[in-house]
N, C-alpha and C positions, 0 to 999 in steps of 0.2 A: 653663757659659760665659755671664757676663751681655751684655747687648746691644751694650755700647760697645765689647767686645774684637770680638766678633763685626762690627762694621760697619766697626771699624778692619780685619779681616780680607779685608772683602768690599773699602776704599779699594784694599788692596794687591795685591790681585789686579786689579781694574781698572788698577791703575797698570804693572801685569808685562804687561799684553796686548801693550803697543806697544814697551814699550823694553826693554832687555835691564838686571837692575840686580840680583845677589847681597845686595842688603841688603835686600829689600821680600820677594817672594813669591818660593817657586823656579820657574824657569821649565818645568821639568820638567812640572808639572803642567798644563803646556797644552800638547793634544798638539794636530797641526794635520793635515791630508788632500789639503790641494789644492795644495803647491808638487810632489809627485812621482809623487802616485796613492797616497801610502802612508802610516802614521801614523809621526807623527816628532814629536819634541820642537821647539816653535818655536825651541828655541834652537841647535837643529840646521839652521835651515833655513837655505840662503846667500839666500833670492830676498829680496825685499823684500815683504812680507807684517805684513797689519795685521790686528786681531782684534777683534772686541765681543762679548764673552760673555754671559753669561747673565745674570750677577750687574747687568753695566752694564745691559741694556734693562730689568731689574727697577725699578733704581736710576731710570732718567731716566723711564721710561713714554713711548716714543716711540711715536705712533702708525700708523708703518709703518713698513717696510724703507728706506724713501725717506729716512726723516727719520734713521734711525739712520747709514746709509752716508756721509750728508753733515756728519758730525763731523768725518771722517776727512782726517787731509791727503790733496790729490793728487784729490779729489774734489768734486766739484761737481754739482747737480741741479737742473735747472728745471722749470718746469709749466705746462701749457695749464689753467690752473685750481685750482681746490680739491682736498678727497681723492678719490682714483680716479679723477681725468684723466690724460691720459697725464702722462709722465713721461720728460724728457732726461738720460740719465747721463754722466758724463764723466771717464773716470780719466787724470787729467796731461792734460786735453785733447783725448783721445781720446774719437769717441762709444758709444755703448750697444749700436751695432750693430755694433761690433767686438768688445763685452768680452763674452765665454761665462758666463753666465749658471745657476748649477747648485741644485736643492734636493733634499738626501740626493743627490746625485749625476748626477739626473733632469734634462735639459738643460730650460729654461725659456726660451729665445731661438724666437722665433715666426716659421714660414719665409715664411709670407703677411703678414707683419708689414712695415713699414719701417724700427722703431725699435729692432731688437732683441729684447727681453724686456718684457713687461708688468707694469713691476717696479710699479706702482701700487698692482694688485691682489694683492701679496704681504702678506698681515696679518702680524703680530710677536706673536702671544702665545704659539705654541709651538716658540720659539727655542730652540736651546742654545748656539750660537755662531755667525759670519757673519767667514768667510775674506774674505779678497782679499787677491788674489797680483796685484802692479802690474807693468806690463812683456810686451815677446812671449813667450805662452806656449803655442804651436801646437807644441813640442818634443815636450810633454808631452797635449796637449791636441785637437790640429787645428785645423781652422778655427773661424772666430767668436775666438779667442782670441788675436787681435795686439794687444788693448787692455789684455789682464788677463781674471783669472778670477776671480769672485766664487761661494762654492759656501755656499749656506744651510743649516745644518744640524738639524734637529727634535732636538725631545726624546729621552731613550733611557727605555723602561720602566727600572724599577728591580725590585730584587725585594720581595717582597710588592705590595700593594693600595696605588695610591695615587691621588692625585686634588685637581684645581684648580678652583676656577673662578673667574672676575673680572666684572662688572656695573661700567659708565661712563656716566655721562651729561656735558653738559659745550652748548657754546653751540653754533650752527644745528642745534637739536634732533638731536644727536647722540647717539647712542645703543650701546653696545657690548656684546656677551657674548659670553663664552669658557669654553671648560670641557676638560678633560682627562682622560682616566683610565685607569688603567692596571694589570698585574698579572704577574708574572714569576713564574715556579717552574722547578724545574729539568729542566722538560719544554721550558719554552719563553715567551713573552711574548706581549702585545695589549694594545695603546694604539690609542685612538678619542680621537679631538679636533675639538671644534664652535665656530666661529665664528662670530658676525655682526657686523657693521656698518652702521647707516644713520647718515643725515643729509639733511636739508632742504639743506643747503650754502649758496651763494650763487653769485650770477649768474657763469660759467667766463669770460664777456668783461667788460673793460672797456675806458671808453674810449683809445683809443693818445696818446702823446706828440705836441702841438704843437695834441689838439682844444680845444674849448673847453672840453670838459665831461673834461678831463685831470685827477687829483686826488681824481674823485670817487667813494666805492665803488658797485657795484652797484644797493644797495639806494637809496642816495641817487636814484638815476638811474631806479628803479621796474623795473627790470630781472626776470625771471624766474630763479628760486631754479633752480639746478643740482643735484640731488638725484641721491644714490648707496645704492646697497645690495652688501651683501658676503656671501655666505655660502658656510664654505669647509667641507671636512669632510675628512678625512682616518682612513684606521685603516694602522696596521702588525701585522703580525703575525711570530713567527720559530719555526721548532722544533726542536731540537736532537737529531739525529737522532742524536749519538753523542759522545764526548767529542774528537773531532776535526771533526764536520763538522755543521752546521748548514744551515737553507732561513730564507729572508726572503722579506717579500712587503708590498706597500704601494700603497697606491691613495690619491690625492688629488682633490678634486674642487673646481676654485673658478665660483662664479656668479655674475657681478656686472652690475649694472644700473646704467646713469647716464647723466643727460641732460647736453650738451655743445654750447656755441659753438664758431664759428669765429672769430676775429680781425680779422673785419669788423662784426660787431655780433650782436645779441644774437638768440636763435632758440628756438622755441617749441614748437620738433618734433623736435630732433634726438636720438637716443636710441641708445645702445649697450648690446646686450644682449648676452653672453659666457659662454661654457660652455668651460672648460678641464679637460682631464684629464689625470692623470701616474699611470703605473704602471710599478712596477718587481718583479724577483723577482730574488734571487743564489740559488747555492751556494756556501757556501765548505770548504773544506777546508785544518786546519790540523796541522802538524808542529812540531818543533822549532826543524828551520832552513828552511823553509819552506810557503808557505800559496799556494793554486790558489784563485782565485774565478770563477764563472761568473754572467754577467748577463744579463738580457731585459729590455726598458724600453719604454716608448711614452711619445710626451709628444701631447697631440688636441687644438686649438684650434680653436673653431667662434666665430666672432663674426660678429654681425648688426651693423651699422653704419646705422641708417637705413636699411636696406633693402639696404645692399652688403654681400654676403657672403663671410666667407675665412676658408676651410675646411682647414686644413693638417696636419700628423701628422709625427712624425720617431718611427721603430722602429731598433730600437738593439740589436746583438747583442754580445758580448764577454766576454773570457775573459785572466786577468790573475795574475800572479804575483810574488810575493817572494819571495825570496831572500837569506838572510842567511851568504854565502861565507865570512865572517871575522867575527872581534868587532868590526873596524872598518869593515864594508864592506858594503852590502848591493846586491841588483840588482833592479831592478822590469822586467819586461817583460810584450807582450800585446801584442792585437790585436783588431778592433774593423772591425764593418759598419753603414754608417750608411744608411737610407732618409731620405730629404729627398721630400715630395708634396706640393705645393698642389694640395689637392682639386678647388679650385673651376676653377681655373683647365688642371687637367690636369698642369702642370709640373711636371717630377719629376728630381731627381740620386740618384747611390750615392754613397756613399765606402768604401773599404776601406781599412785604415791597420791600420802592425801601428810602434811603441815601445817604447824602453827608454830606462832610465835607468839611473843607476849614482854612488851616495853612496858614497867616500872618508875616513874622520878620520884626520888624522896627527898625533897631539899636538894643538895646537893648532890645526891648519890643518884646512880640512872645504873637500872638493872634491864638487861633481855634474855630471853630464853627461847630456847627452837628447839623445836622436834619435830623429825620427818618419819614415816615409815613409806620403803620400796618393797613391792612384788615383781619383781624381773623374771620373768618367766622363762630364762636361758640362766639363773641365777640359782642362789639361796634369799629368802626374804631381807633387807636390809633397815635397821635402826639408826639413824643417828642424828646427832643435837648438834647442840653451842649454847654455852653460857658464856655472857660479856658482862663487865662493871666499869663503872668509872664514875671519879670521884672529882667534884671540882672543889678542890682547896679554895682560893682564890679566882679572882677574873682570869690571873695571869699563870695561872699551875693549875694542873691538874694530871693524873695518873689514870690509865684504865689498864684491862686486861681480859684476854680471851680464850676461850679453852676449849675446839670445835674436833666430833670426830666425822669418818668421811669415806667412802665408799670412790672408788673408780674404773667401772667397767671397761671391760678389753670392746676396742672398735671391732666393726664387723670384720676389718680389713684385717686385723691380729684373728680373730676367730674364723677365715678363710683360712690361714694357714697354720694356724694352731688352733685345732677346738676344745684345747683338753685345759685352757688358762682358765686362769679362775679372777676375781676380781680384787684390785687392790684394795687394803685398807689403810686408813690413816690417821692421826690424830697431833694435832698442832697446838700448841699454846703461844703466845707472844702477849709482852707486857711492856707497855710504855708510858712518859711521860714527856710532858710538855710544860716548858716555862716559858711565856712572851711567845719568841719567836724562834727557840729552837726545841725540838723534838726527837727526842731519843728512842728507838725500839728494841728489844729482845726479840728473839722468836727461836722457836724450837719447833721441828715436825718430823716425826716419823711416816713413814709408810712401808708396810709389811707386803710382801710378796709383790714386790714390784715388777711390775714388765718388761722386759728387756729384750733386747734383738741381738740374734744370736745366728752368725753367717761364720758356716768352716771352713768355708774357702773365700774366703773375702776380695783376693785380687782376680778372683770371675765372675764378671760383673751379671753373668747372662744364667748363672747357675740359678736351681733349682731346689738347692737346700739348704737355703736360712729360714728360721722359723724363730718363732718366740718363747719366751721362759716366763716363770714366777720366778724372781729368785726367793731362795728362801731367805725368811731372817727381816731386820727389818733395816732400810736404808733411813739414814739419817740427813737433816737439812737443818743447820742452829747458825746465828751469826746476831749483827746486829746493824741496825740504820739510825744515819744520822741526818738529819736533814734542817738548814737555818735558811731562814730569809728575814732580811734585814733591809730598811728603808737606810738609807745613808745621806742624811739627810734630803731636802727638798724634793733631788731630781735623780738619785741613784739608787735602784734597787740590785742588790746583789742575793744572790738566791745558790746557794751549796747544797748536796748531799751526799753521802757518802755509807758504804755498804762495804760491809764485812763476809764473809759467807765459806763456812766450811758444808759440801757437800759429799758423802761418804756410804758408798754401799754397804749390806751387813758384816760384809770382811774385813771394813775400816778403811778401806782404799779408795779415795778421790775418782770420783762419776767426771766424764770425759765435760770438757766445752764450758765448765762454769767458770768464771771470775774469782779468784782469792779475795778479790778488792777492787771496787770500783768508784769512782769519784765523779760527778758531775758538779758543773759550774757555769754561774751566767752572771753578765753584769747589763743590767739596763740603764741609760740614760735620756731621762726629758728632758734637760737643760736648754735644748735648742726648739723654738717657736715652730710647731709641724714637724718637726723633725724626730725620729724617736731613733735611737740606736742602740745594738745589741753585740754582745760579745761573749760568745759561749763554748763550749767544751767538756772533752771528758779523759779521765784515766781510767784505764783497764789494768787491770795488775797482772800478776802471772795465770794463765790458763794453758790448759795443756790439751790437742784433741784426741787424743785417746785417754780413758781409764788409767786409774793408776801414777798418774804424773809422767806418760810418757807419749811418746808421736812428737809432734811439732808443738813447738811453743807458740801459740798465737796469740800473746798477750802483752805486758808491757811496751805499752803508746800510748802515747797523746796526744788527743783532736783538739782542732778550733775551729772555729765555726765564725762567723759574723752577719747581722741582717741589718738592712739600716729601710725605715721605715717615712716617706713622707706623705701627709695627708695636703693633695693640693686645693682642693678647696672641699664643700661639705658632701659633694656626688666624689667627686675621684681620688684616690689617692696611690701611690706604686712603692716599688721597694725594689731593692736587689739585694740579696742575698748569696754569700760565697760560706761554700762548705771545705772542708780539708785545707785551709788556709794556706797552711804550712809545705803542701803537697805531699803529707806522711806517707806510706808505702807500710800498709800492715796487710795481715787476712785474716780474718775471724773464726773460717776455718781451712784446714791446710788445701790448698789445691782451689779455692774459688776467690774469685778476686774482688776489690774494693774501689770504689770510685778516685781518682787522683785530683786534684785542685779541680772545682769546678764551680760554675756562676750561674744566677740565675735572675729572670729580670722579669717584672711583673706588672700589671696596671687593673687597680679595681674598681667598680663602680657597683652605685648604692642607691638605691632610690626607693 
């Protein structure tokens, strides 16, 4: 197969991730894990569920999870700085600290955390695909999951011996390596995967809207270099204990070091050093018409903050099952004990929670249903579903729709300084269609007594009296997504989406940092023999960071982006990649700063 069928091959499967289309790739071949707990065809799936596969992060060489997610309609992400500063997620509007957070499974949302999940520190080079399922999904899921569930998923050995690695350098003396390897027989598999990461970076503050010295980067300003380091390690192991039943086991370790501003100027001491661990082991046990799996999991977060420490752990028991009743019908059910401990702090919840689900097709029509029950023993008992449908008219049309309610517990680190919050509720609907290759969505979601952070003296930074709220009342999240890809004939694929989004507390007033309107775009070309080239970007429309429609405007611009891709023969191939083309000058939020034109140069090998 020479290279040009080959990358028109790799176009069409990127272009099947998102939209449903009989004439490009079958959709069959992407199976998907996180809309029920089970593997299904995405085209099986009623929720609204987006996909980046393997082929795409190869294709673009995004330098983290951060930068991949935010292709995507419906999503947004901002930064207290450069690479490996935090990171604000926001699916439809919704923040990071509602949306469940998953890698291979292993929950990654941090209970001593404020923001969620430490999606920063997540590298991308041993991807195999990156779910997100949009919309309440505590049905299926529990708590943390009223925003959406995003579940990362690694590589799988293959069989025989095989193995990667990749070397980057590129501007603020950055520096990358990755390696892979791996080996499968019919006893069992092991894959070991190393990462690293630095960079010199540049200064995480700059200065805010309305100073003098507004406009000008870091460096201009003689500001102190932000420097980050990464290094992540991971091994899987599995053995096949019999033709039916099988053991897993998997340990990840990420390490990251990086110095850090605050928002009021620039600082010469501050430094976060972070030791994260994830382990996990199943059984599973497989049958004709059904398959029993048993899981143990821990996720360990140890992070030094300057000196403040928060020490937290979630241990995870569960035991889960499919069931295929009928040719058209199958059941997922199980149950599931959750430890929640901020070390440092003492604080500590259970959860027990036992679900089911239950997938329908009738001809054309494909129905699900979920229900979960929680016993939060820091709680009141919690109920809640999802029903999905959808309908395929034609190969080329079809409509579905979803209507999930959703619980989201206060972190231990909100119940350190408020014990008196109580947990959010929520309830989402979103209804869409699909024709060929473009794809329209609705969505609507409330959530009732939202949490909020509530500081009376905000320009002291070292005070002692911000604490948390319920607000009362219910904040609202409605808008809509558009998303096309389109083959343009042979060798161009161009790929649009575009996102609407009114975000509005109970008082009807605009919640600080979301987008009005956001637009992504990309055009790929195979025309040239090995050679693959990319040309992307995005608009950000009006955002304001404060509540309200007021603070600083950090919104209206425009990126571009470019990657240009050669494979030089069947082992190596490199690429360069230039990001902020244009050298735009924005901040995403007032007072931290953003990369300026920068390049990046790569060489992979495959074997």
């Amino acid at each position: 197969m020479n290279n040009k069928i080959t990358t028109s091959l790799v176009a069409s499967f990127i272009l099947a991730t998102n939209v449903y289309s009989s004439e490009t790739f079958q959709l069959d071949e992407i199976t998907v894990t996180s809309a029920t707990k089970s593997n299904q065809s995405i085209k099986d799936v009623t929720s609204n569920i987006d996909v980046i596969t393997k082929e795409e992060i190869e294709e673009r060489n995004f330098s983290g999870v951060s930068e991949a997610l935010n292709t995507l309609s419906g999503i947004n992400i901002i930064s207290n700085g450069g690479v490996g500063q935090n990171d604000s997620l926001f699916i439809r509007g919704v923040s990071s600290k509602r949306i469940l957070i998953l890698v291979d499974g292993v929950r990654y949302n941090e209970p001593a955390g404020l923001s969620g999940a430490p999606l920063a520190q997540l590298l991308i080079d041993d991807i195999e695909q990156i779910e997100v399922v949009k919309g309440a999904q505590s049905g299926i899921w529990g708590a943390d999951a009223s925003g959406g569930v995003i579940n990362i998923i690694t590589t799988t050995a293959k069989k025989g011996f095989h193995g990667n690695a990749l070397v980057e350098m590129g501007s603020f003396n950055t520096k990358k390596y990755a390696t892979t390897l791996s080996n499968r027989t019919d006893l069992g598999y092991i894959k070991v995967n190393a990462n690293r990461t630095e960079t010199r970076g540049f200064s995480a503050f700059e200065a805010k809207e309305g100073s003098s010295d507004y406009g000008r980067r870091g460096n201009e300003l003689g500001y102190e270099r932000d420097g980050y380091q990464n290094n992540t390690y991971s091994i899987q192991a599995g053995l096949n204990l019999s033709d039916n039943d099988e053991l897993n086991f998997s340990y990840k370790k990420i390490n990251a070091k990086y110095d850090y501003d605050s928002s009021s100027g620039d600082n010469t001491t501050n430094k976060t050093d972070l030791n994260h661990f994830f382990k996990s082991s199943n059984y599973v046990h497989t049958e004709d018409n059904y398959d029993i799996k048993l899981n143990i999991q821990q996720s360990k977060f140890d992070r030094d903050q300057s000196g403040f420490i928060a020490k937290s752990l979630i241990n995870e028991f569960g035991i889960q099952s499919t069931i295929n009743y009928t040719n058209d019908g199958y059941l997922v059910l199980g149950a599931n004990k959750q430890n929640f401990e901020h070390i440092t702090s003492e604080f500590k919840y259970q959860t027990s929670g036992i679900f089911l689900s239950n997938t329908n097709t009738f001809g054309k029509l494909l129905l699900t249903q979920a229900l979960r029950y929680d016993d939060n023993n820091a709680f009141d008992e919690k109920v809640t579903g999802k029903l999905g449908v959808k309908y395929n008219f034609t190969k080329d049309f079809n409509t579905s729709a979803n209507y999930g309610t959703a619980y989201n517990a206060p972190t231990l680190s909100n119940l350190n300084r408020t014990s008196t919050l109580k947990p959010e509720e929520s309830k989402s609907f979103d209804i869409g269609f699909e024709y060929k290759n473009l794809k329209v969505t609705y969505f609507d979601q409330k959530i009732k007594n939202l949490i909020s952070y509530n500081d009376p003296t905000p320009t002291n930074y070292s005070n002692d009296d911000y604490y948390y709220e319920n607000i009362e009342g219910k904040s609202r999240f409605k808008g809509y997504e558009l998303a096309y890809k389109q083959n343009l004939g042979e060798d161009t694929l161009l790929s649009l989406n575009y996102t609407h989004l009114s975000a509005q507390d109970s008082d009807g007033e605009d919640l600080a940092r979301r987008a009005k309107r956001q637009l992504s775009f990309a055009v790929d070309y195979y025309g040239f023999d090995k050679l693959h080239l990319n040309a992307n970007g995005s608009y950000v429309g009006t955002r304001y960071n404060d509540g309200n429609k007021s603070g600083a405007s950090t919104g209206n611009y425009t990126l571009w982006n470019t990657v240009a891709n050669y494979k030089i023969n069947k082992t190596f191939s490199t690429y360069l990649k230039i990001d902020n083309l244009f050298n735009k000058y924005y901040q995403t939020i007032d007072g931290y700063a953003t990369a300026e034109r920068s390049a990046y140069i790569g060489l992979k090998a495959t074997f």
